[in-house]
C-alpha positions in Angstrom: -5.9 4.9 6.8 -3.4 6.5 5.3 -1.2 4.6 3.0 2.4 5.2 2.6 2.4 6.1 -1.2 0.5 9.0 -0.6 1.6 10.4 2.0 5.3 10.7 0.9 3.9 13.0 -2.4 3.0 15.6 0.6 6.0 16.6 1.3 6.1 20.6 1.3 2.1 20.8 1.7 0.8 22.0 4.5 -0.4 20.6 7.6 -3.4 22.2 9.4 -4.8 21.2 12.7 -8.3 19.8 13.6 -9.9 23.5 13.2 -8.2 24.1 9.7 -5.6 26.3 11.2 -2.2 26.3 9.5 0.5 24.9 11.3 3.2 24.6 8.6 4.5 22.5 5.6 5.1 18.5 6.1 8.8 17.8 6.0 9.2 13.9 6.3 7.2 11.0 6.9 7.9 8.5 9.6 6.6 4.9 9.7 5.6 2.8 12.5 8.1 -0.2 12.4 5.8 -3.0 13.8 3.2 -2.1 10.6 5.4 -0.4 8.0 2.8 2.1 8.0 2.8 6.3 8.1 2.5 6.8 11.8 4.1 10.6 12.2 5.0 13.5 10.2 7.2 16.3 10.9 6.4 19.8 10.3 8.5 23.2 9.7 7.7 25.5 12.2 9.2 28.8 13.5 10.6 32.4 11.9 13.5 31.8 9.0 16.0 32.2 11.6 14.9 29.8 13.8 13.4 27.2 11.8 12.7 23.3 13.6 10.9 20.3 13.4 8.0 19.6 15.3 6.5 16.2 15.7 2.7 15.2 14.8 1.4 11.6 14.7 -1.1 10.8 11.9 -3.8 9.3 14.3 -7.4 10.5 12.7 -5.4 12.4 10.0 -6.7 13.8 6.8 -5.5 14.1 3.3 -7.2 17.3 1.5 -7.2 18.7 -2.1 -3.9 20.8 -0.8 -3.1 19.6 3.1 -3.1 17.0 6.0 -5.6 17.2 8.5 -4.3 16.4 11.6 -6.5 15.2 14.8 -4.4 18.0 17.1 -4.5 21.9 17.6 -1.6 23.8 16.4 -0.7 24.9 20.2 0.4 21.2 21.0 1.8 20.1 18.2 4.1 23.9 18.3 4.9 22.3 22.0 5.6 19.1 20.9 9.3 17.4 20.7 11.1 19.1 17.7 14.6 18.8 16.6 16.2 21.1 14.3 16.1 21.2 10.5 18.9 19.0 10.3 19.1 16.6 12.8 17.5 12.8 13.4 15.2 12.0 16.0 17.4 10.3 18.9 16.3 7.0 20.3 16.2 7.7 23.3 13.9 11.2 22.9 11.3 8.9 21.0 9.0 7.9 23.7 8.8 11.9 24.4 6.6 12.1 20.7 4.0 10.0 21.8 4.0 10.8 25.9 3.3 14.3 24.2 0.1 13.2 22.6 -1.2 11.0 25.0 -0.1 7.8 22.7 1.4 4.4 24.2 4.4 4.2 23.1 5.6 0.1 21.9 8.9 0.0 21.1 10.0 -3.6 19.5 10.8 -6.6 21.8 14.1 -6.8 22.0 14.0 -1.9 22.3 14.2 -1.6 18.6 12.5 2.0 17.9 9.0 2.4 16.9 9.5 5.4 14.5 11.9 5.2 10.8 12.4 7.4 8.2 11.5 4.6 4.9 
């Protein structure tokens, strides 16, 4: 398991996919809010002119001397949901991240959202 602490000093380190092959640098670090645990990462993707943020849960993930392992392939998480570089995750897109990855999605009892920014 990957403990908050350490993932949160990763920030700007790149994530590679379950062969090693880049897919970009980790922007932010989103926690599950039933656990208070690291459950997703975004990562920059895209040309400089058309930067976004793609979506990559840490399920099986990998901290290395210089990079997160993720369990995925680069192809789906570059298809995943992704917002751009400065926008938030709507509410109402969340359940998209996790249909995308073949995760169930539990939002809170009473709809709270499953994914935060600490």
């Amino acid at each position: 398991m990957i403990r908050a602490a350490d993932i949160r000093e990763w920030r700007n380190r790149d994530v590679v996919d379950a062969e090693g092959r880049k897919i970009g640098p980790l922007e932010a670090v989103y926690v599950d809010t039933r656990t208070d645990e690291p459950a997703v990462v975004t990562v920059l993707i895209g040309l400089p002119t058309r930067r976004r943020l793609t979506f990559v849960p840490l399920t099986d993930a990998i901290l290395g001397p210089d990079y997160v392992k993720v369990g995925y392939l680069r192809d789906q998480v570059k298809s995943a949901p992704s917002m751009g570089t400065d926008d938030v995750l709507p509410a109402e897109e969340e359940k998209a991240v996790f249909e995308h990855y073949d995760l169930p999605y539990q939002p809170g009892a009473n709809g709270e959202r499953q994914l935060a920014r600490p």
